[in-house]
C-alpha positions as CSV (number, residue, x, y, z in Angstrom):
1,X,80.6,-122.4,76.5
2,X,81.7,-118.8,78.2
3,X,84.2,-118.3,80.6
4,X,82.5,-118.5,83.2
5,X,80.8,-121.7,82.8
6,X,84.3,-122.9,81.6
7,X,85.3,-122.2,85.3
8,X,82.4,-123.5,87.0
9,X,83.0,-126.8,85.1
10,X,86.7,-127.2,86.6
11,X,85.6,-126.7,90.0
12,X,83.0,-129.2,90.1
13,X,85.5,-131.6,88.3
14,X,88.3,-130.9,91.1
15,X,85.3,-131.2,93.7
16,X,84.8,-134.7,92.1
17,X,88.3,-135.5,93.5
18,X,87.2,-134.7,97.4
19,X,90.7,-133.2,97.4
20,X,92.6,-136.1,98.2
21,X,94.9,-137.7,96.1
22,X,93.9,-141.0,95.9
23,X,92.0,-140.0,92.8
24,X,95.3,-139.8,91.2
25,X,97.1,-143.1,90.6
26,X,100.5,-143.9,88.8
27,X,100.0,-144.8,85.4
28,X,101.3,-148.7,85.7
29,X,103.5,-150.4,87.7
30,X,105.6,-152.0,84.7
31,X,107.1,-148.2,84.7
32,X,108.4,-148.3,88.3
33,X,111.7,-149.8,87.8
34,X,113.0,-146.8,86.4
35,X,115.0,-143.9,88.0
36,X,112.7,-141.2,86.0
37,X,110.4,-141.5,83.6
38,X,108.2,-138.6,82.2
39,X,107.3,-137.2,78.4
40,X,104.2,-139.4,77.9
41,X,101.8,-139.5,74.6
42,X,99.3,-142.6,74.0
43,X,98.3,-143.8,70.2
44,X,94.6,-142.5,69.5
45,X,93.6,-146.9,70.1
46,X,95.2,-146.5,73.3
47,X,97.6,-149.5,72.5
48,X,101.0,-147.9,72.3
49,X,102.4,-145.6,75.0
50,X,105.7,-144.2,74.1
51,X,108.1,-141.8,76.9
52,X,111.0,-140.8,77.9
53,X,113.4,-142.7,80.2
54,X,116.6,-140.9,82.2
55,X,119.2,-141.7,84.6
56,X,118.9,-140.1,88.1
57,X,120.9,-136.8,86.9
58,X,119.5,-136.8,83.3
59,X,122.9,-137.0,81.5
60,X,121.1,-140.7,79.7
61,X,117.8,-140.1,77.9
62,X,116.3,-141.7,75.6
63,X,112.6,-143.3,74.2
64,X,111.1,-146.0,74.9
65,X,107.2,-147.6,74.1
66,X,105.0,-150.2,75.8
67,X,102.3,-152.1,73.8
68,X,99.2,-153.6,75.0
69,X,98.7,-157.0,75.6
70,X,96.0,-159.4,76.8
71,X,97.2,-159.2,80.2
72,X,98.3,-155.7,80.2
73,X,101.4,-153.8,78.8
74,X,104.4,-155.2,78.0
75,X,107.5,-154.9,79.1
76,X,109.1,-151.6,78.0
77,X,111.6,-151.1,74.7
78,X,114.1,-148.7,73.3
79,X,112.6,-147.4,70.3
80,X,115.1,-148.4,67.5
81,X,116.5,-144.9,66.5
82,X,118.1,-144.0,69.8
83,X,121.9,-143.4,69.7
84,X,124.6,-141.7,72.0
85,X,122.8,-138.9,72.8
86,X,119.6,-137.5,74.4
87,X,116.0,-138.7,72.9
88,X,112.7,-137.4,75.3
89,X,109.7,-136.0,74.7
90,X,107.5,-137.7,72.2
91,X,104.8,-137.1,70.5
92,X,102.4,-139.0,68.0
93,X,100.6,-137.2,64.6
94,X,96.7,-137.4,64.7
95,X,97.0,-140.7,62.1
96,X,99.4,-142.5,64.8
97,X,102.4,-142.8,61.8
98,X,104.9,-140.0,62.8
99,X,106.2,-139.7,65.6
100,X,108.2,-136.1,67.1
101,X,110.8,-135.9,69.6
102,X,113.6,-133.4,70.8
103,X,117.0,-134.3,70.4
104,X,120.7,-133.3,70.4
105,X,121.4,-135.6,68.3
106,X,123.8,-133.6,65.0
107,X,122.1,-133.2,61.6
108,X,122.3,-135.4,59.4
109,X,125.7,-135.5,57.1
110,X,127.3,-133.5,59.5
111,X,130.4,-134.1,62.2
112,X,129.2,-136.3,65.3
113,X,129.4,-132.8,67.3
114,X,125.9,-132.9,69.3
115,X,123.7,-129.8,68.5
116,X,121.6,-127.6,70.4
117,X,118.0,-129.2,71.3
118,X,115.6,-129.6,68.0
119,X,112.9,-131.3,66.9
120,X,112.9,-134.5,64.9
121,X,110.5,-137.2,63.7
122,X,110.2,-139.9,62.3
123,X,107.5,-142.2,60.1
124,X,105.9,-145.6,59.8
125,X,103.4,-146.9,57.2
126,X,101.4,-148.4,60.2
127,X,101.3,-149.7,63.9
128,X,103.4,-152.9,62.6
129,X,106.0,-151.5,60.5
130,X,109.3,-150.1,61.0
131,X,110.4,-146.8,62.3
132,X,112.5,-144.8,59.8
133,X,115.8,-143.2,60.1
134,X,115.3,-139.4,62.6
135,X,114.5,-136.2,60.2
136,X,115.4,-133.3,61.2
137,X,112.1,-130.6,61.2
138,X,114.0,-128.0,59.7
139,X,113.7,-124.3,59.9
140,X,111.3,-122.7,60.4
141,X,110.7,-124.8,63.1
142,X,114.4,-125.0,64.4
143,X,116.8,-122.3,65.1
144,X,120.3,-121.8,66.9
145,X,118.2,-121.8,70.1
146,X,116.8,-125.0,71.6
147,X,113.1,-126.5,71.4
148,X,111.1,-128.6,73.1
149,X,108.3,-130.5,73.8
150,X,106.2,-130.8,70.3
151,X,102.8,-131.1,70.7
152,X,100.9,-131.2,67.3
153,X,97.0,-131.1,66.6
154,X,94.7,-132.6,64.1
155,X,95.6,-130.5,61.3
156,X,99.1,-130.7,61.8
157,X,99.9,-127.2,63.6
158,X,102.6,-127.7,65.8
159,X,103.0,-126.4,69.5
160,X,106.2,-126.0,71.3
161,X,108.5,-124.6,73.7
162,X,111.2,-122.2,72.9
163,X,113.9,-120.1,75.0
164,X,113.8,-117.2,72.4
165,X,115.3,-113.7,73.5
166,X,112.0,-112.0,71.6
167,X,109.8,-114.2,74.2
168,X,108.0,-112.4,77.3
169,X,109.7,-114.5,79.6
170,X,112.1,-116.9,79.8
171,X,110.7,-120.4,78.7
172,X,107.4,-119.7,76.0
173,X,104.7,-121.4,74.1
174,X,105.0,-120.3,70.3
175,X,103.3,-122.3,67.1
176,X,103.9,-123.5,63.3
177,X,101.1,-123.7,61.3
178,X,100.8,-126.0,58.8
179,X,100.6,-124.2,55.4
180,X,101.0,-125.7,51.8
181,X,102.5,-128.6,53.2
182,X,105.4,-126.6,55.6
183,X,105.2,-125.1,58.6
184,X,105.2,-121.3,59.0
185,X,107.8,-119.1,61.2
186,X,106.7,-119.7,65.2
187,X,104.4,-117.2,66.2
188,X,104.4,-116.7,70.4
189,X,101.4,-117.7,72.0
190,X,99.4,-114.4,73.8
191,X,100.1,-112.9,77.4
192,X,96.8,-115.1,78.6
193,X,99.1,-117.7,78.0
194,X,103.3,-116.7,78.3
195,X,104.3,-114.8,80.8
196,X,107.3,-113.1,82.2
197,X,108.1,-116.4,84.1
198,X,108.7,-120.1,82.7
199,X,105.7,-121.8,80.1
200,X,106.6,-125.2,78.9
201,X,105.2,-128.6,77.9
202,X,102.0,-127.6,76.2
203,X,99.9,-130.4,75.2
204,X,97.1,-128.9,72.2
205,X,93.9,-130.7,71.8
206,X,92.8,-132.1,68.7
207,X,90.8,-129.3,67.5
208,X,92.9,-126.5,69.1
209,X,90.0,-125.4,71.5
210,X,92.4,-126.1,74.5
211,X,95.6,-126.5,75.7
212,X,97.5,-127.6,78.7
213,X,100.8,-126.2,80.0
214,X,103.2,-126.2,82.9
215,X,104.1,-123.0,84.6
216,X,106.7,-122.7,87.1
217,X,106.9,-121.0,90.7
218,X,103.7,-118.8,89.8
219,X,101.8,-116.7,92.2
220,X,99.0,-118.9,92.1
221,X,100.8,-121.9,92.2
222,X,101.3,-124.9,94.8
223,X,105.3,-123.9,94.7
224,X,106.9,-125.6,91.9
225,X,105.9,-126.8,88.2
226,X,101.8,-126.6,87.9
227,X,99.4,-127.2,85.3
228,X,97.6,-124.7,83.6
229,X,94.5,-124.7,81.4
230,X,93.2,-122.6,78.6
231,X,90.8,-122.2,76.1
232,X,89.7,-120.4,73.2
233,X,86.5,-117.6,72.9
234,X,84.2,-117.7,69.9
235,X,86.6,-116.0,67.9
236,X,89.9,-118.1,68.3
237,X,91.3,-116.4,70.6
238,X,93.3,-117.7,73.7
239,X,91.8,-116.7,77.1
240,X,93.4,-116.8,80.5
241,X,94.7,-119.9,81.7
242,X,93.6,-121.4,85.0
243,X,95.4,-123.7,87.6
244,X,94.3,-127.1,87.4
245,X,94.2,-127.0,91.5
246,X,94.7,-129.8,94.0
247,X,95.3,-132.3,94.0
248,X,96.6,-132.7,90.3
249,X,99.4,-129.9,91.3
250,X,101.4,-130.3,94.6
251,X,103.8,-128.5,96.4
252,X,106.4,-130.9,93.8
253,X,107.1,-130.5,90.5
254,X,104.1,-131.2,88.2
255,X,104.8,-131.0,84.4
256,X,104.5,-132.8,80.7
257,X,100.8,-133.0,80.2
258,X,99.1,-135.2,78.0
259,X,95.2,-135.4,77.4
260,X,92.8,-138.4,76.1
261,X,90.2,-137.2,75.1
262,X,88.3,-140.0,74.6
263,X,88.8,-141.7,77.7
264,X,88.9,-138.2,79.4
265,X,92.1,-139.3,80.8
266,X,95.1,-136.7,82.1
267,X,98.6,-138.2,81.8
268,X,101.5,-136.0,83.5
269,X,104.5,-136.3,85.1
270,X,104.9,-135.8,88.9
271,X,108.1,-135.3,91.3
272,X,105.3,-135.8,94.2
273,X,106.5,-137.5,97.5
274,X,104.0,-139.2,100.3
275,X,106.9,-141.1,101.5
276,X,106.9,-141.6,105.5
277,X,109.2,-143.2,108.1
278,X,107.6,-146.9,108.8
279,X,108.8,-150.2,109.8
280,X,109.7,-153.0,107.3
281,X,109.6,-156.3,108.1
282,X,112.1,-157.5,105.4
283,X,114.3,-155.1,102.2
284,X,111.8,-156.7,99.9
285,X,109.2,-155.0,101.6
286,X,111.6,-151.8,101.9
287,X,112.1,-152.5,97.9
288,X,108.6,-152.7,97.4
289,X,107.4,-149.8,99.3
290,X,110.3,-147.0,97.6
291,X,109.6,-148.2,93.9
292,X,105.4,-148.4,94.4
293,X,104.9,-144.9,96.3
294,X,104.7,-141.6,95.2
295,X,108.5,-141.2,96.0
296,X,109.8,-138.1,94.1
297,X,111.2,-139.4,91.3
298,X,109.7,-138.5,87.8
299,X,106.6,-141.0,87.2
300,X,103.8,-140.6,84.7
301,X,100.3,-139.9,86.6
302,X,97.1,-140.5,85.6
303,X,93.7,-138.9,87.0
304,X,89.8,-138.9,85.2
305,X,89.1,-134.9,83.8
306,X,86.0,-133.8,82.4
307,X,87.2,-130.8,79.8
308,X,83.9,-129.5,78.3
């Protein structure tokens, strides 16, 4: 598929939303009794869903999972491995056994001095077995500078953000390859992708023909954090991303992608707010209307997207 037709494509997907936001719906409500909640991945079944949970100012974060039950998802868990310091962004490998994170968590046999923000992982023989104890990725991976987000494909090459002084601006996207059974040194992402501005939580499909990214305050832009698109030409290399458009971005912050491909499904995170001065016939009804609404606190989206 050209260019071209690549953009014809997304504008008669965002024409299927009629430009209203009621196409976009918050992901479940057993996730609205939390302050903020973003960082979302789902297992390839699409019967574990595992995020990030903070406190209003972000100084508490740590991960948490929901599994599927007969009469929906269940109530939501701390994810065994957490400790007194800051767990987000998760990610599940292709086979659903490891799972990557960030953390500031310190490396293993060393002083309880937190470090810098990495990324970690950990295993499991299967959906029913036990976590094991956080593994640090390492170098070539890590560094003395911080990274986020890990987003890894079907062959294992891993996607990430990095604030790196050799960068074009001042968040980028850079990859690992998976080689021999290690990852390679990060490699930054081309200009159709970084910037001089922020890129950050890229999500890479599968097959690394696409990827998904936030950028923020851009030209093109609705005014905050929006979701780009890009794919790859006939010879693997990365064109020039697009804006996903309204109504998936908003004037708000829009961020932390996350793609199913086989439900054609976009996950993200949202800061929108719809909220309106009303009248409330009781504080339950106050209660029920602040924690159900788009109210502009971090909550994972959801919204149908044809990516062909």
């Amino acid at each position: 598929m050209n260019n071209g037709l690549f953009i014809l494509s997304l504008f008669i997907t965002s024409a299927l939303f009629a430009q209203t936001e009621a196409a976009i719906t918050p992901f479940d409500a057993v996730l609205n009794e939390f302050t903020n909640v973003r960082d979302f991945c789902l297992s390839k079944d699409g019967q574990e869903a595992f995020f990030t949970v903070q406190s209003p100012g972000q100084e508490l974060s740590q991960l948490a999972y929901i599994k599927k039950e007969k009469k929906g998802w269940s109530a939501p868990e701390l994810l065994p491995f957490n400790a007194a310091y800051k767990y987000l962004e998760p990610f599940l490998s292709y086979d659903n056994n490891r799972l990557f994170f960030v953390s500031d968590r310190p490396l293993e046999n060393t002083t309880n001095e937190k470090k810098d923000f990495d990324i970690w992982y950990v295993d499991r023989k299967n959906n029913t077995a036990e976590w094991s104890s956080p593994k640090n990725l390492g170098a070539p991976v890590n560094s003395a500078l911080d990274e986020f987000y890990p987003s890894v494909s079907k062959n294992n090459n891993l996607y990430f953000t990095m604030v790196a002084p050799e960068g074009l601006g001042e968040d980028d996207l850079y990859l690992c390859t998976w080689e021999n059974g290690k990852y390679s040194k990060p490699v930054l992402l081309n200009e159709n992708i970084n910037s001089a501005g922020y890129e950050f939580n890229a999500f890479i499909a599968e097959e690394e023909d696409f990827i998904i990214f936030s950028r923020y305050n851009e030209a093109d832009g609705q005014g905050s954090g929006d979701l780009y698109l890009a794919k790859k030409d006939r010879n693997g290399v990365w064109q020039k991303a697009k804006n996903l458009g309204i109504p998936i971005n908003t004037k708000y912050m829009d961020y932390c992608p996350f793609y199913d491909a086989q439900q054609q499904q976009l996950y993200f995170t949202s800061k929108r707010n719809t909220l309106m001065p009303r009248e409330f016939e009781s504080m339950a009804a106050f209660k029920t209307y602040l924690e159900d609404s788009k109210n502009g606190l971090s909550k994972i989206y959801q919204v149908h997207l044809i990516i062909e």
